[in-house]
N, C-alpha and C positions, 0 to 999 in steps of 0.2 A: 842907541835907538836909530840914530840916521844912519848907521850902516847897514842896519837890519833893512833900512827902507831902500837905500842904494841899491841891496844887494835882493830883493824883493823886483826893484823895476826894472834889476838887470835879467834878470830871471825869464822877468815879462818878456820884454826885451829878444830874448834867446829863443822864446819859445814862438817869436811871431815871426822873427827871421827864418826860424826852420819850416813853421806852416807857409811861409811862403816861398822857399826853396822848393818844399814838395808839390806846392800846388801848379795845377798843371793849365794849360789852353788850349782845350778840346774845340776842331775844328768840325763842323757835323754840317752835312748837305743833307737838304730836306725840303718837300713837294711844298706848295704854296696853296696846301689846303687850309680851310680854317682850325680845324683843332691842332696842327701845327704850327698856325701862326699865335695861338693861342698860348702852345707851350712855350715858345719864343718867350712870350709876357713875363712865363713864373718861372723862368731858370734862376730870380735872384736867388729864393727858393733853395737851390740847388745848388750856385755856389756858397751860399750863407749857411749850408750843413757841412760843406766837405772843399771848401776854399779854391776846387776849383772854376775856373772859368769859359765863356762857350762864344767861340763864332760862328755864325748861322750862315750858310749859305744855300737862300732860299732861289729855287728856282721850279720854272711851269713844266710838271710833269711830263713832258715831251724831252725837255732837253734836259731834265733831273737824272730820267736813264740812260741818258748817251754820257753825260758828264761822268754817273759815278761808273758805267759799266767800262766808259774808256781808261777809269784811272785805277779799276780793279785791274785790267789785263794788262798794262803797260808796267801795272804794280808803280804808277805815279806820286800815291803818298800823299793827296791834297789834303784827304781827307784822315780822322779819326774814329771817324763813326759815320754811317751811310743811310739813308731811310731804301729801304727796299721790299719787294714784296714776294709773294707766293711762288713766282717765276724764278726769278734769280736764285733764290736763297738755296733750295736744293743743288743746284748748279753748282752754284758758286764753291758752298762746301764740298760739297764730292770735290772739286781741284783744288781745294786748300786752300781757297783764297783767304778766308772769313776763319775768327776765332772762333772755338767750338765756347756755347755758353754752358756748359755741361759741374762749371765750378761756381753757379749763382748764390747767393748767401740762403740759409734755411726761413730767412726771416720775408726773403722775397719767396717763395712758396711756386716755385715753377711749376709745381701739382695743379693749380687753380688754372693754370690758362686754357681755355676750352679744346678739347681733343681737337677739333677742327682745324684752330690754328694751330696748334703744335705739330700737328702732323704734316703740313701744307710748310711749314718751317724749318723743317730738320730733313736730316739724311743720314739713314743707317740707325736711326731714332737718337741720332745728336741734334740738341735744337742750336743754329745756327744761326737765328735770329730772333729778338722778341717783339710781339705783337705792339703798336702803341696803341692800333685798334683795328677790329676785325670788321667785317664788312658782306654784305651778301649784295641782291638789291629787290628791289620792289616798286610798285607804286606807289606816288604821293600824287594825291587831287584834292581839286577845289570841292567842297562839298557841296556849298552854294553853287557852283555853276552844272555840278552833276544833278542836282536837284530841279532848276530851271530849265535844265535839258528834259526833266522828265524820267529820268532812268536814275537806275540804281545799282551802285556798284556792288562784282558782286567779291566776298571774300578771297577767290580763287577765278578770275574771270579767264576768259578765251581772247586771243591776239582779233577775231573778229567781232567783241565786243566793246573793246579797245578804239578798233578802227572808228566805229559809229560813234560812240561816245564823242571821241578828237574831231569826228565832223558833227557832231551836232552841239557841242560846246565852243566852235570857235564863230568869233565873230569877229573878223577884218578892221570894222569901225572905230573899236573899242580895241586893237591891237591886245585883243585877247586870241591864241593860236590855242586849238584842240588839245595839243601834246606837244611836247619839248623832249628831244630825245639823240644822244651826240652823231654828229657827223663828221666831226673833225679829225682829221687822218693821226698814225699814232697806233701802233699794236694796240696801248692798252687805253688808248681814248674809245674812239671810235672804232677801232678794229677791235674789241673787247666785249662793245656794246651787241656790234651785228653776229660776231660769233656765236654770242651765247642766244642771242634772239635765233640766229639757224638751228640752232640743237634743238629747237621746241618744231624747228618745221621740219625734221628729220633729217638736216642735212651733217655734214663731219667735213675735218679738216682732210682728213686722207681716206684711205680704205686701210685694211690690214695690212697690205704691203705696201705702202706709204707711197701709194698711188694719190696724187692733190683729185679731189673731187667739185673744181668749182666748175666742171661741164654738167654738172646734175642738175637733174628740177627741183630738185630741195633747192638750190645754192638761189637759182631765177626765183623760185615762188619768194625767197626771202626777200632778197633785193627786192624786187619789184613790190612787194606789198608796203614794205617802208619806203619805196621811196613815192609812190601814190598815194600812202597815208600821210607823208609829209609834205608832199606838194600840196595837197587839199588843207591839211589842217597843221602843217609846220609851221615857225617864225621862220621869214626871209632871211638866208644867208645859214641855214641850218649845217650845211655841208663845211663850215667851220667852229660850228661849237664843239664845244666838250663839257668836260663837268661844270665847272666855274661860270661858264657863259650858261649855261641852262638852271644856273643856281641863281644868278642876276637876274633871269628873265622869271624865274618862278616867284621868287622874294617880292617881285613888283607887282606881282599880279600878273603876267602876261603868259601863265600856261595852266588850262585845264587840268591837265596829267603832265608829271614827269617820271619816267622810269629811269633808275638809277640808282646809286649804292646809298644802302641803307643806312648809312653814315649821314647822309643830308637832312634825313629828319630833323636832328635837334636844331638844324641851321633855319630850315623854312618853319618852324613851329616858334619861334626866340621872337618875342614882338618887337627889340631892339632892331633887328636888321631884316623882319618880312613883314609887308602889308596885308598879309594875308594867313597870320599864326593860326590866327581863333577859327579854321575855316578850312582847314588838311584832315583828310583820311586817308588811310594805309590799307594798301591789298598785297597780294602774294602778284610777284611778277606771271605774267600771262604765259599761256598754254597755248598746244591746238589741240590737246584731246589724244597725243600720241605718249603719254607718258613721262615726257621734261618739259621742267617749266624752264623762262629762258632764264633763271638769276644765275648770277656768279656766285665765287668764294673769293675773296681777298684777303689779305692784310697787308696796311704799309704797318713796316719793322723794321727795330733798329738792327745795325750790324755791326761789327766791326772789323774789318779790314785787318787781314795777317798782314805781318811786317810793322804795324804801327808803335811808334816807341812811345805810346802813353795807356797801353794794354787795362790796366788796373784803373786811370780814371775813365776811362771810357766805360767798363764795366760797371762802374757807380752810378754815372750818367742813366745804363741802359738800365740797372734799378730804379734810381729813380723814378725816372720818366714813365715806366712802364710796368711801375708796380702799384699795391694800392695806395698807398700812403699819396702817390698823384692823382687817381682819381678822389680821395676824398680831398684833396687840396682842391681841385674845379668843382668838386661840388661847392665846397664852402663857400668859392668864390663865386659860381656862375651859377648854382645851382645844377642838382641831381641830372635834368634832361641833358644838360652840356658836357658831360661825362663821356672822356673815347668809350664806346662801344663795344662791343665783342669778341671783344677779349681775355675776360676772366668768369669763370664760373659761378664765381659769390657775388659778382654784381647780377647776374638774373635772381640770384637766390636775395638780395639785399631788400625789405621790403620799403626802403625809401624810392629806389629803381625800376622797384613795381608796377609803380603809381605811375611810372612816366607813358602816355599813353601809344608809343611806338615801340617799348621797348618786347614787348610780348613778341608782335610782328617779325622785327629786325631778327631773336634770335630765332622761331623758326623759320627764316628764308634761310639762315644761317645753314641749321639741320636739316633742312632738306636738299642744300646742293652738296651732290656729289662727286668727287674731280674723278674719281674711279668707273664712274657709268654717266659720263656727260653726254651720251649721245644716242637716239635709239639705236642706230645700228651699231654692230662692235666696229671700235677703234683701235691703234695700237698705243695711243699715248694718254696720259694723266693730263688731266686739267679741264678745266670749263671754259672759259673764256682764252684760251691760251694752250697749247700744246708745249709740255714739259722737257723739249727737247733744245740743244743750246743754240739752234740756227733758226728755231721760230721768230724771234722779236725782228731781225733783219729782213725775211723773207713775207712776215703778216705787218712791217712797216708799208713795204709795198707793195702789198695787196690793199691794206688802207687806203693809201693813196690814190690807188686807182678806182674803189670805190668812193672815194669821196668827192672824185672826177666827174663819178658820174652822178650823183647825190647835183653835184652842180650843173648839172646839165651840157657838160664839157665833151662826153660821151655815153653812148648808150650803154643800158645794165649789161646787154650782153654782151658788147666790145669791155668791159670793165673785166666779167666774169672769164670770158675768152685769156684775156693779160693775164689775171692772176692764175688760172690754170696753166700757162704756157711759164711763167716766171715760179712758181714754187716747183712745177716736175723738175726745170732743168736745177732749180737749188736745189731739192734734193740728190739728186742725179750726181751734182757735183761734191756733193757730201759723202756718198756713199750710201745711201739710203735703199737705192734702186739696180 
């Protein structure tokens, strides 16, 4: 009998030396939004099903894309797994960088993820990243303070209804600002936001032969109306926020309207971290009446890095995380509205998801942006908020810049507009473009 027990807890024994021989230490950079920081929480989760383990290295979406894009092309290696989004991920694959996720297990059901993102994530129709969550954007307002303005929002409003609202909703005293809206330089901060805002006032990144068009009055009328709608009824120091700083000012109370991705709903509605849950209404991002409205398409997704010697845990990982078995894990935990977003099929069909009062909204801003006709006039490139080409992020970093110069009154719209015309001809030029 005791050798039977001996040879019983040698057994054990054997079998927990080899789950820990296999188990691996997945090392994963990823933005310092909140449903990331959330997942952070439940990876015990994750290595308590499959013994591996995860270091996080979280950083502010500015420097998130410089870190993981410098250590894709040097082929660096810091990483195992990378958060990245709509822009990159066709890129990157077309060069090889990224494993193709084209061998996901049947039971993650890569059928379910909404055409949108899958399409926005893959190249050659390999998907080459998976969503953790999709993202459009829209407005979120104060109900109460659109009501004591007197007006009423409308489901589908005009950028000059907008304007009125953010000036007749702020009041200085009470450091409540009309609207909160990013100025913080950054392709995909602030040069993301005015991008997709120009495409509603008819302006484009280039022409067809990839001529830069910020000599246009599309490119003025845009600038300039933001940045008169923000001096009037912006927070002080506006030409430095971005998402997170306009998430902080809105949770406190301190913005009528915020436009931005659809993703922040469930953060400013959650009575744990906003003053002002019980008190949010949802519109379709603004117009002029020409046809596009100004949302985006995004998704942050995971990826994973060719060359990596831990291939197979990372692929577990990217189930995980981005299958449903995690969304109903954050329900259980946080509840149905705290659920990443827009990314899977069955959760709009789900009738607990139903009930969440943004979720209807978020997916059609979803379906109605299109990276293939972002623009009234023809264009030659894919994307909304971003041009699909591999030298835009460097070339619309500083264009941001110099708008967000002038955003601070460092220099006029039109010396801003001037620069970034003079600076994207000659990068394309030196591309090959022209």
């Amino acid at each position: 009998m005791l050798s039977k027990k001996l040879l019983c807890l040698s057994s054990a024994v054997a079998m927990t030396v080899a789950t820990s021989a296999l188990a691996d230490t997945l090392t994963i950079a990823t933005v310092n939004n909140g449903d990331m920081i959330r997942m952070q929480g439940l990876t015990d989760d994750f290595t308590r099903k499959t013994g591996h383990s995860v270091e996080w290295v979280t950083l502010e979406e500015n420097v998130l894309r410089q870190r993981v894009t410098t250590d894709i092309t040097t082929k660096g290696g810091a990483f195992d797994i990378m958060t990245i989004g709509m822009y990159e991920t066709p890129i990157w694959g077309k060069n090889g960088w990224l494993v193709p996720l084209d061998d996901l297990s049947a039971e993650y059901n890569a059928g379910d993820i909404l055409p949108a993102m899958s399409g926005g994530l893959s190249y050659n129709g390999t998907l080459f990243a998976a969503p953790f969550y999709g993202e459009s954007s829209m407005i979120m307002y104060r109900t109460d303070l659109m009501k004591a303005a007197g007006l009423e929002m409308p489901d589908a409003p005009s950028w000059s209804f907008i304007a009125k609202a953010a000036r007749a909703m702020t009041d200085r005293d009470k450091e409540i600002n009309g609207v909160c809206l990013r100025g913080k330089a950054g392709w995909g901060e602030g040069g993301a936001f005015i991008t997709a805002m120009s495409n509603s006032f008819g302006a484009r990144w280039f022409d067809e032969n990839w001529n830069a068009q910020f000599d246009t009055r599309e490119w003025s009328d845009t600038l300039n109306f933001y940045v008169n709608m923000m001096n009037d009824a912006g927070p002080p120091g506006f030409s430095t926020n971005g998402f997170n700083e306009n998430l902080s000012l809105f949770q406190q109370g301190k913005c009528g309207m915020w436009i931005d991705a659809t993703v922040a709903a469930s953060f400013v509605t959650n009575p744990k971290d906003s003053t002002v849950a019980d008190k949010v209404g949802f519109a379709l991002a603004p117009d002029n009446g020409m046809g596009v409205r100004s949302n985006w398409l995004w998704a942050w997704a995971l990826a994973i890095p060719a060359g990596t010697q831990k291939e197979a845990a990372a692929k577990q990982f990217v189930e995980w995380a981005t299958g449903t078995g995690y969304i109903e894990l954050v329900a259980a935990k946080e509840g149905w509205a705290n659920v990443p977003p827009g990314a899977r099929t069955s959760l709009y069909e789900n009738p607990n998801y139903k009930a969440v009062p943004f979720a209807q909204k978020t997916l059609d801003s979803i379906l109605s942006a299109d990276p293939n006709n972002s623009t009234v006039d023809p264009s030659p490139y894919v994307g909304i908020q971003f041009a699909a080409i591999p030298e835009f992020a460097g070339i619309a970093t500083e264009v941001s810049q110099e708008f967000s110069a002038a955003y601070a009154g460092q220099q006029t719209v039109a010396e801003a507009l001037a620069k970034a015309q003079a600076l994207t001809n000659e990068a394309m030029e030196a591309a090959g473009y022209r």
